[in-house]
N, C-alpha and C positions, 0 to 999 in steps of 0.2 A: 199811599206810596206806590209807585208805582213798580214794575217787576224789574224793572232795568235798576232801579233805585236800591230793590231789597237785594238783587245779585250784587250791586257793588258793595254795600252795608258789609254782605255775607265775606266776600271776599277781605273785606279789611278785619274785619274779625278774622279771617283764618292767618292773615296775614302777621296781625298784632300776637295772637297764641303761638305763631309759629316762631316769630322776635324773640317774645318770652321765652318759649319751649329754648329756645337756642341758646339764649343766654345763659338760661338755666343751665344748657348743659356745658356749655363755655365754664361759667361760674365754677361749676362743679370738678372741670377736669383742671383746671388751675387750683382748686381747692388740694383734688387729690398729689398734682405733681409737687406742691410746696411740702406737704406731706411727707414724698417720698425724698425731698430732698434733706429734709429736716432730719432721716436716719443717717444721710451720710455723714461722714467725718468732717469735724469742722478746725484743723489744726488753726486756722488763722487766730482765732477767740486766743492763742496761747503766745506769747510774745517771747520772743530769747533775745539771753543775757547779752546786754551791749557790756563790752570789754572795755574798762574803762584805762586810761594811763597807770594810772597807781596799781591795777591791779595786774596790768602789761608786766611791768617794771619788778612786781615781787613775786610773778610767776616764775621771770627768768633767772630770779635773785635765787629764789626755791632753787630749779632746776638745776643749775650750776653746784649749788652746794650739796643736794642730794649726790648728782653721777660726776664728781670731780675728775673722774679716768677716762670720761668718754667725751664731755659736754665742755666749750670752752666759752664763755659770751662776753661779748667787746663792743661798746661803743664806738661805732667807728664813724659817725659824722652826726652832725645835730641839723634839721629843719630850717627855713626858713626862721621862726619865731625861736627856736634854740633848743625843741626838743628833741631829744635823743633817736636814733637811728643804730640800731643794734643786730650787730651780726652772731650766730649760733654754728658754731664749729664742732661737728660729731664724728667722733672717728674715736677706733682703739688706740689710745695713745700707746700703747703699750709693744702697740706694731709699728716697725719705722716705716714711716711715710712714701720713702723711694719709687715702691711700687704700689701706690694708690691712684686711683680715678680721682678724679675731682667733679662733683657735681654742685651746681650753685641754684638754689631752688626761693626767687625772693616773689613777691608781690604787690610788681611793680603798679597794680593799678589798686590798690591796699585802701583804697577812701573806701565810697559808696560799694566797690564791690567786697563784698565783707566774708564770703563764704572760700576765697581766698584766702585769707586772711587766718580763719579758722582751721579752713584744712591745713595749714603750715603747723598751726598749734598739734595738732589730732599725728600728723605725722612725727614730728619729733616726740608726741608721746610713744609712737610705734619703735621710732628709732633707739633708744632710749629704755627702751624694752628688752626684756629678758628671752624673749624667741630665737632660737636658730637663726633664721633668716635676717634679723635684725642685729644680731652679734655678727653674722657674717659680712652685712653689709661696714659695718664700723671697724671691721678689720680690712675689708679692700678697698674700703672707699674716703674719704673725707667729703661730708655732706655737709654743703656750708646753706645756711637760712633764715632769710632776711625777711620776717612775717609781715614788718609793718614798716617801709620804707618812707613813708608822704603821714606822717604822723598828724599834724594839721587837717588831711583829710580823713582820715581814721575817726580819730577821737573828738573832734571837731566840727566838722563842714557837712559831711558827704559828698563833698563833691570833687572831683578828678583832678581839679589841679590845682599847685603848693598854694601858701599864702599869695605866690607871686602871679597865680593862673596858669601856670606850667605843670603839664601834666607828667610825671615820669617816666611814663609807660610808651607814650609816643615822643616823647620830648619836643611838645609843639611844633612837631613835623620838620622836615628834611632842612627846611631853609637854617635851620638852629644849627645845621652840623657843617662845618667844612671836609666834606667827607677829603679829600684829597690829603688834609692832613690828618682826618682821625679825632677833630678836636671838638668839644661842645661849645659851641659862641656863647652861651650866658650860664656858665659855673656860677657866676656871683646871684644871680638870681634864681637859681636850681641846685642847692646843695644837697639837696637828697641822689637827685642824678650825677652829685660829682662823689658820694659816697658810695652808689652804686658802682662805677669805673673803677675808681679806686678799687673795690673788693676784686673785678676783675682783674683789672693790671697785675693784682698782686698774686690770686691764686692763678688763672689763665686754664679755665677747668673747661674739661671737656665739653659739658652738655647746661647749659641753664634750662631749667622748665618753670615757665612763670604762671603762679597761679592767678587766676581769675575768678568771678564768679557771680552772684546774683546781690543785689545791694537796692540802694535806696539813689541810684543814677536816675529812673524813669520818674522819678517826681522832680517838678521845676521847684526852687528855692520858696515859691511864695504859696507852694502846696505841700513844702517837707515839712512846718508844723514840727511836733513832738512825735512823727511818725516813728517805729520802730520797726525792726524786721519782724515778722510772725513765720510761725512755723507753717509749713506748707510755699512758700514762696517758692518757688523754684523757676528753672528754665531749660532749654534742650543745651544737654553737656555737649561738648566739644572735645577733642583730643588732640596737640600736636601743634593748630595752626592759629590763625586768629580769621575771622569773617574777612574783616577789613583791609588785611595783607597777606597774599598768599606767598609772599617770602617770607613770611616768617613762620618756619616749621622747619623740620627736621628732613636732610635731602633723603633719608631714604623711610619711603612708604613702611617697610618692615618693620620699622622704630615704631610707629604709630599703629602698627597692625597689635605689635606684643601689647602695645596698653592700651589698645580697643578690648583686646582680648581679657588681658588682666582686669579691666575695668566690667566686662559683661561674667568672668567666672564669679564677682560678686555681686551682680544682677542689675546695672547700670550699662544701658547701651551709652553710643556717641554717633552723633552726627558725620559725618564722614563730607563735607563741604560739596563743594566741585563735584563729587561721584555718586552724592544719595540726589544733588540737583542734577545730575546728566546734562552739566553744562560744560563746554571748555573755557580756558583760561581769554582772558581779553586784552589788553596791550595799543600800543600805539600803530595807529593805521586801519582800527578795527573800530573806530566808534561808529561808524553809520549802523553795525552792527549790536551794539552793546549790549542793548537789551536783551540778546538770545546768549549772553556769557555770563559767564559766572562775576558775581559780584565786586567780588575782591579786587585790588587789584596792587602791582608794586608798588614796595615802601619801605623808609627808612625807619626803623622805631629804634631805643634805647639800645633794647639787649643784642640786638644785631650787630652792635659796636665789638661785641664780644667774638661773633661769627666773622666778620671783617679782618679784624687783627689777629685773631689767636685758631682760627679754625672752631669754633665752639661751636656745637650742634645746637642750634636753638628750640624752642618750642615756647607754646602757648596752651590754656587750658580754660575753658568754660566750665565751672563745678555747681551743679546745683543741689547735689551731698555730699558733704563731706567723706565718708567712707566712702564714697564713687572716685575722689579726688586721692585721695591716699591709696586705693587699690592700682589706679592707672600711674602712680608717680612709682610706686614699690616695684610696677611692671618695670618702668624705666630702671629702676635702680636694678633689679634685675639684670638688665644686659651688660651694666656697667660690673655684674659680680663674675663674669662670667667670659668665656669665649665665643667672639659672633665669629661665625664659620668660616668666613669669605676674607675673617683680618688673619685670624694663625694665633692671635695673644688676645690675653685676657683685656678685657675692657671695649666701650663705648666704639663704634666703627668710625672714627674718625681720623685715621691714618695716612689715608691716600691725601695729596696734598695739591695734585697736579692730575691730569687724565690727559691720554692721546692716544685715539683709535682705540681704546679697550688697552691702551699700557697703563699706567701708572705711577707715578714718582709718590713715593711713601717714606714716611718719618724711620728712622732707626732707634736701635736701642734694646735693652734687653730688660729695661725696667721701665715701669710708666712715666718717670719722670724723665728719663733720657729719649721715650718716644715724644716727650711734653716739648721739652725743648730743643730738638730736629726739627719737629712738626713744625714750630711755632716760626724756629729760622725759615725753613722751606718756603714755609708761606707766604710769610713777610717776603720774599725775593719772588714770586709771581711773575711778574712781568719781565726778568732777567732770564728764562728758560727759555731754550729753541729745542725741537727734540724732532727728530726723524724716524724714518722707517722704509725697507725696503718694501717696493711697491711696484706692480698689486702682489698681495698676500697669496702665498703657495703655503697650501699644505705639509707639513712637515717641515715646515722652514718657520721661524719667528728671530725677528729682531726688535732692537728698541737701541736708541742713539740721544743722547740727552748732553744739550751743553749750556754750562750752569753760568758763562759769561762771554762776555760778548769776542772776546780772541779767541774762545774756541767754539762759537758760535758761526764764526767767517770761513770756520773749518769746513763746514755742512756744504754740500752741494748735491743738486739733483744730482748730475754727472757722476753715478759712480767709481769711472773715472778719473776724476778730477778729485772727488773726495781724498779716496786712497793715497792718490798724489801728496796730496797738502797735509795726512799724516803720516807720511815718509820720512823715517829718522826719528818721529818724536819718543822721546821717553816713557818708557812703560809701556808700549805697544808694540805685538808682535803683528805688523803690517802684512805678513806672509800671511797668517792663519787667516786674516779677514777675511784679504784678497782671495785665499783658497776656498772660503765661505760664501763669497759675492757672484764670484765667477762661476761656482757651479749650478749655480740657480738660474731660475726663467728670469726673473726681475727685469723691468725696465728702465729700474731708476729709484732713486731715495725719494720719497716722500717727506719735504722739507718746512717747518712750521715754526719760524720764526717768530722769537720773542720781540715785543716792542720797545724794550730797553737798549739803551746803547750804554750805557751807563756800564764800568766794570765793576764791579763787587768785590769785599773781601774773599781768601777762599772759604768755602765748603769747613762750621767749626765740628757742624754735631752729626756728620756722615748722615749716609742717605740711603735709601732702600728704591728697587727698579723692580716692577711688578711685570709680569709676562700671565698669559691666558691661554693655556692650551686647552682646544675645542673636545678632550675626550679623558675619560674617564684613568685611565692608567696606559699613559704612553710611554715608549722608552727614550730616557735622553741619552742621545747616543752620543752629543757634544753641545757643552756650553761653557763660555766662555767670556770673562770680559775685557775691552780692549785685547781679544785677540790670546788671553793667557786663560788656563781652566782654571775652573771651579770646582775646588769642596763644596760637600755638605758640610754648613753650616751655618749656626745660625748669629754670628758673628761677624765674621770675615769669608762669606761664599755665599750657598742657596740652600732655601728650604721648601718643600715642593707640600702638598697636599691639594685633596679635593674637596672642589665648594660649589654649589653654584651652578655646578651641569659641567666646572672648569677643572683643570687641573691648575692651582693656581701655583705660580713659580715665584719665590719673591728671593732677588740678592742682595745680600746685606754687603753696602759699603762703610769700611771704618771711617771713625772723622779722620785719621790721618792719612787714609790714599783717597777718599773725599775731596779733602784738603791739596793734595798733590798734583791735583790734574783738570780741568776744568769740561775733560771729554768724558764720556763714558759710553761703551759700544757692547754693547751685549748679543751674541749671537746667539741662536741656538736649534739644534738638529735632533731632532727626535722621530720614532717609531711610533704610528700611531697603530694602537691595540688592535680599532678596525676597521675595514677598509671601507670608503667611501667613493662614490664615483658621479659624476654629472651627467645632464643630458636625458637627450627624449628624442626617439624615435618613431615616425608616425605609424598607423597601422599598415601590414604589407599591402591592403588592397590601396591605399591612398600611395604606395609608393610604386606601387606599381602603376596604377593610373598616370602618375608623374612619370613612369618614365616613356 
């Protein structure tokens, strides 16, 4: 052999030992990592209880006959194939209703997503509960809960939509809705979606939060088998909104911040969409860009019908614990116990009903239900408001001018000359005080914002409230007035003032009957502010002296 011979011999032996050697230790470290994975926890090996109908059915039967003074349950529509659809009404009957919140908490997507489903149950055992905070909330609130709306898919299918393929939760999308009239085109082949309406129409509650959650969706039909859920399944919770439609959530981030919060005090973060991707919102005119936007994008889904017609704060939920899903809903029920700062009365912040420049047209009332149904008129007439303001904005000076139909909408003019004019003589206005109001200011002119209704409307039945924002912490009203005549404190028939917000917020309460009486409303007002502010910049003396 020659030496070239035995050098390459030598080298394929070091070669082949070193193959081996490798493998060996490959072998070895795959040995050890299965190893260490074999100490970790293995919850999936544990499978949990699939809820079956019959056992749906004499939970609630229990329930009802156990807490008869707090719990009320109704069948309120049957399935496609005819099974039951059952709403859960909790509240202290004991307390009259007048002044309650209404929250409506169902799960609309109640098939494959099942952890939904569950945490509805887990909560009405909370609610239902002997705690403080659970007695408090069945005294201010009426908590209505719809665990399992798409029965068919529940108990049956796992999959999202009815017998008919219609999903509830998105209602097979916008084309299904005649949004102009508010109507669902296939009730006859969605009856879970027309049991769901129904509950709204009739309560008209403040806030829905629809649960969601992790299920048996991500397997195709000819992979679902006898699969069952296992413990450990989970997914990143969400709070407030859905991926897929970023209108649907709650308009004020603070709502979602209290049950990010309420949901991490019992050790379950959430997702925070749009702001953990540090992406902006995306829209029409913007696709060459899309992919640097956030995903989501607008949409019509079910419970929005409720945000449409009735002002209802909506929301969505991704739950991959239950106790995660119950803490972040309790936050919710939370503010419905309670006063949010920026409204003045107890309950959900959903009162402003109109916005203009930082005014606001707001529901009246002195009890939840007489704000319920203000609110609900106000709303419903949207497009019938023209509102003003004198303009540009002075310090010390605030007005707000709102007309609720179209003859005293013709009233409005930039000119506020011409304005004053055209309420000359009318009834219920002191035309002098305005004018004395108008004329002593810098103002240029009414800033004039026309509603697109021509249409006249009945009057004004459930009075109305006219919000004002003054920029400081305690200023003095030295004069305020509407149409022209002063205001009491009051919170009836005048104003009531407090601070929120960084605002002095000013809100007047009009009755339904001089609501009723007049289709103007002219709110001036003059006030002291506490301290003094001033504009402007002057350059350094050397650069103004070089200037001159």
């Amino acid at each position: 052999m020659t030496i070239q011979s035995k050098f390459r011999t030598a080298l394929c032996l070091i070669a082949v030992a070193t193959f081996c050697g490798a493998a060996v230790s490959l072998a070895a470290a795959e040995d050890d990592l299965r190893a260490k994975l074999q100490t970790l926890p293995q919850p999936w090996k544990e499978k949990v209880h699939r809820l079956t109908q019959q056992e749906y059915e004499q939970t609630l039967k229990f329930w009802s006959e156990r807490h008869p003074k707090i719990l009320s349950v109704e069948r309120v529509g049957a399935s496609v194939q005819g099974l039951g659809i059952h709403l859960l009404t909790i509240t202290d009957k004991s307390v009259h209703d007048g002044d309650k919140q209404i929250a409506l908490i169902p799960c609309l997507h109640g098939g494959p997503e099942r952890s939904g489903t569950s945490t509805a149950m887990h909560l009405v055992e909370w609610l239902l509960g002997d705690s403080p905070e659970a007695a408090g909330t069945r005294r201010k609130q009426i908590v209505l809960v719809m665990p399992i709306v798409n029965p068919e898919a529940y108990f049956q299918t796992d999959r999202f939509g009815n017998a008919n393929g219609i999903d509830p939760y998105t209602g097979g999308g916008a084309a299904n809705w005649d949004l102009t009239t508010l109507t669902y085109k296939l009730l006859d082949k969605a009856p879970e979606i027309e049991a769901f309406l129904r509950v709204v129409d009739r309560y008209r509650p403040e806030v829905i939060a629809d649960l969601h959650g992790i299920g048996l969706q991500e397997y195709a039909p000819d992979r679902l088998g006898d699969r069952r859920m296992y413990q450990g399944q989970t997914m990143f919770e969400i709070t407030g909104s859905a991926y897929s439609n970023y209108t649907l959530r709650p308009w004020d981030w603070r709502v979602i911040e209290a049950m990010i919060a309420a949901g991490c005090e019992a050790g379950y973060p959430s997702d925070r969409f749009e702001a953990d991707a540090q992406q902006s919102f995306g829209g029409p005119g913007l696709h060459p860009v899309a992919d640097r936007l956030w995903r989501g994008a607008p949409n019509f889904y079910t419970a929005q019908y409720a945000y449409v017609k009735y002002h209802t704060m909506p929301s969505a939920y991704e739950i991959g614990w239950e106790e995660s899903g119950v803490a972040r809903i309790r936050g919710l029920l939370e503010i419905g116990n309670n006063v949010w700062d920026s409204e003045g009365v107890p309950g959900y912040p959903v009162n402003r009903v109109d916005a203009f420049v930082g005014h606001f047209l707001t529901s009246y009332g002195a009890t939840a239900e007489q704000r319920r149904q203000s609110r609900i008129e106000l709303w419903q007439r949207q497009g019938q408001f023209s509102q003003a303001m004198l303009y540009p904005q002075t310090d010390g000076r605030e007005s707000y001018l709102l007309a609720v139909d179209e003859s005293a909408a013709k009233l409005l003019d930039a000119d506020k000359g011409k304005f004053l004019a055209n309420i000359e003589g009318r009834e219920g206005f002191n035309v002098d005080a305005i004018r004395a109001f108008f004329e002593i200011g810098p103002e240029d002119k009414l800033y004039v914002e026309r509603g697109p209704s021509a249409a006249t409307p009945a009057a004004i039945e459930h009075g109305l409230g006219m919000r004002l924002r003054l920029p400081y912490r305690n200023p003095e009203l030295i004069d305020l007035r509407l149409n022209g005549r002063p205001l009491p404190e009051s919170e009836s028939d005048g104003y009531q003032r407090w601070f929120a917000n960084g605002y002095t917020q000013v809100q007047i309460n009009i009755l339904p009957q001089k609501a009723a009486g007049t289709g103007l409303f002219v709110v001036t007002c003059a006030y002291r502010p506490d301290v003094r502010r001033s504009y402007g910049w002057t350059p350094p003396p050397e650069a103004l002296k070089v200037a001159e």
